[in-house]
N, C-alpha and C positions, 0 to 999 in steps of 0.2 A: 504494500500500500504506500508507503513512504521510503523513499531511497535517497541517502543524502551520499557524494561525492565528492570529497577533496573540497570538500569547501572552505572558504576564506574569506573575514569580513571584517571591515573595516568600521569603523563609529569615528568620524570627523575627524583622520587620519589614522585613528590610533587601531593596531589590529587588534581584535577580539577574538577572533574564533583563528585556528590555523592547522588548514588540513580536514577536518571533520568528514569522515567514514561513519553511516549507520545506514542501518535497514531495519525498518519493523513494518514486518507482514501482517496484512489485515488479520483482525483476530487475536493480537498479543497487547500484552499489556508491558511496555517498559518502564525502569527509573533511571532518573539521572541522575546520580549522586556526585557531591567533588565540592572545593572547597566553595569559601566566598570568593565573589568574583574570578573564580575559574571560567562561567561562558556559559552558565546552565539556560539563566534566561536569553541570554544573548541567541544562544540557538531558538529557542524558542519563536522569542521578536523576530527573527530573520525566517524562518518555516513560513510566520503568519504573513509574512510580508512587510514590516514596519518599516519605512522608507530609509531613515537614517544610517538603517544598518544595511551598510554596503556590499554586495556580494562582488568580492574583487576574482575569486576563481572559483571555480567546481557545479554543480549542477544540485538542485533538488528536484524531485520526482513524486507527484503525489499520483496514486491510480495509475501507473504509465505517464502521466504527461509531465512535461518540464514546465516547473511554476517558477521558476528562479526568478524570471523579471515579471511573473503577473503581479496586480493590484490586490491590494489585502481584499477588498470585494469580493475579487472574484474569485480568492480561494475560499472566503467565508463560503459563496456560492456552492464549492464545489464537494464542502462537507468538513473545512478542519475548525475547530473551536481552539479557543484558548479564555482559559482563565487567568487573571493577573497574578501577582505578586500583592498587590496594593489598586483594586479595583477603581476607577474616577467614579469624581461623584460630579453630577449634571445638574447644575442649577435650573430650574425652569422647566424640565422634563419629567412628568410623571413614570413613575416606575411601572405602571402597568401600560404607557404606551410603551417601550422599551420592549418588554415583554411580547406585548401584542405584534411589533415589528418579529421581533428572535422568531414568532412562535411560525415552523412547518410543519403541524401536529396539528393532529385531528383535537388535543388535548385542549381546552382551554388555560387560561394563565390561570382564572379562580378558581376552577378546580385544583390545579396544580399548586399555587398558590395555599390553599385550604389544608392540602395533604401534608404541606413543610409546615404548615404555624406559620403563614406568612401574608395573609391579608390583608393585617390591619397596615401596612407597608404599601398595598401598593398605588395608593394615593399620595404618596409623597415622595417628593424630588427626587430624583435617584440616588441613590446613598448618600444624601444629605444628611447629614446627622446622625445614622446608622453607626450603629458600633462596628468593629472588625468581625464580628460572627455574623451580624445582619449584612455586611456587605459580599462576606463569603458565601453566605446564601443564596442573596440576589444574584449574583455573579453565576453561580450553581443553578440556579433555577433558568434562566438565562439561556445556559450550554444545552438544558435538556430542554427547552423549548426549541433550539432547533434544530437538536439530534445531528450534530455534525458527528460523521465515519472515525474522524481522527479528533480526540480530545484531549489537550495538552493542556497539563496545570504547575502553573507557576507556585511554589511554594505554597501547596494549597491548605496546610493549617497556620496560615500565618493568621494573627485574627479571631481564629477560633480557639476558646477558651476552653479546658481539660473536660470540662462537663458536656460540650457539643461534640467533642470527638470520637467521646463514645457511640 
């Protein structure tokens, strides 16, 4: 499903990523482990497409096609998610239109919504005020409204507190 090759990437000169080899076949579940600022995110940001990080050599592959210069769009399109590290909050954007955009599910957001404990949320800004486990949620809730193929999550207990982990 995803095939990464000798890649190489730059962030406003400086390298960040050098060489990167992976493959993970539909169906598997990988982790990235490794220090602070080793590249974990960085890989990440550059998979989903984030502009800044510059792909100076090698190839990514999502389904067979080469995504390396597409638009974060249109790999969202094509089925990959990403969860942050530290989710934005949107001033002025209700959290359940957000929702209603993510959602390509028969599923409604309220009902989904209902099933997390997460209603009374979605009249309000989008992680405006939300603690770090309400924004990991929303962000969560989000990924499965629109069931993208490839789900990649950035440090995904950052925020949630011993009691939501379980």
């Amino acid at each position: 499903m995803l095939e990464i090759n000798d890649l190489w990437v730059d962030i406003n000169g400086d390298q960040v990523l050098k060489g990167v080899d992976l493959t993970i076949p539909s169906g598997e579940t990988h982790i990235l482990f490794g220090k602070n600022g080793s590249g974990k995110s960085s890989l990440l940001m550059t998979i989903m497409g984030f502009r800044k990080y510059m792909v100076r050599q090698g190839r990514i592959s999502f389904k067979g096609e080469d995504i390396t210069q597409m638009p974060i769009d249109e790999r969202a399109k094509m089925g990959i998610g990403l969860s942050f590290q530290r989710p934005p909050s949107i001033k002025g954007v209700k959290t359940r239109d957000v929702f209603d955009i993510c959602n390509s599910n028969s599923v409604s957001c309220e009902d989904l919504a209902d099933k997390f404990e997460f209603s009374e949320l979605l009249e309000r800004e989008l992680n405006v005020g939300f603690s770090g486990g309400e924004m990991k949620k929303s962000e969560l809730l989000q990924l499965l409204l629109q069931d993208p193929e490839l789900v990649m999550l950035d440090e995904p207990e950052s925020g949630v507190d011993l009691e939501n982990l379980e």
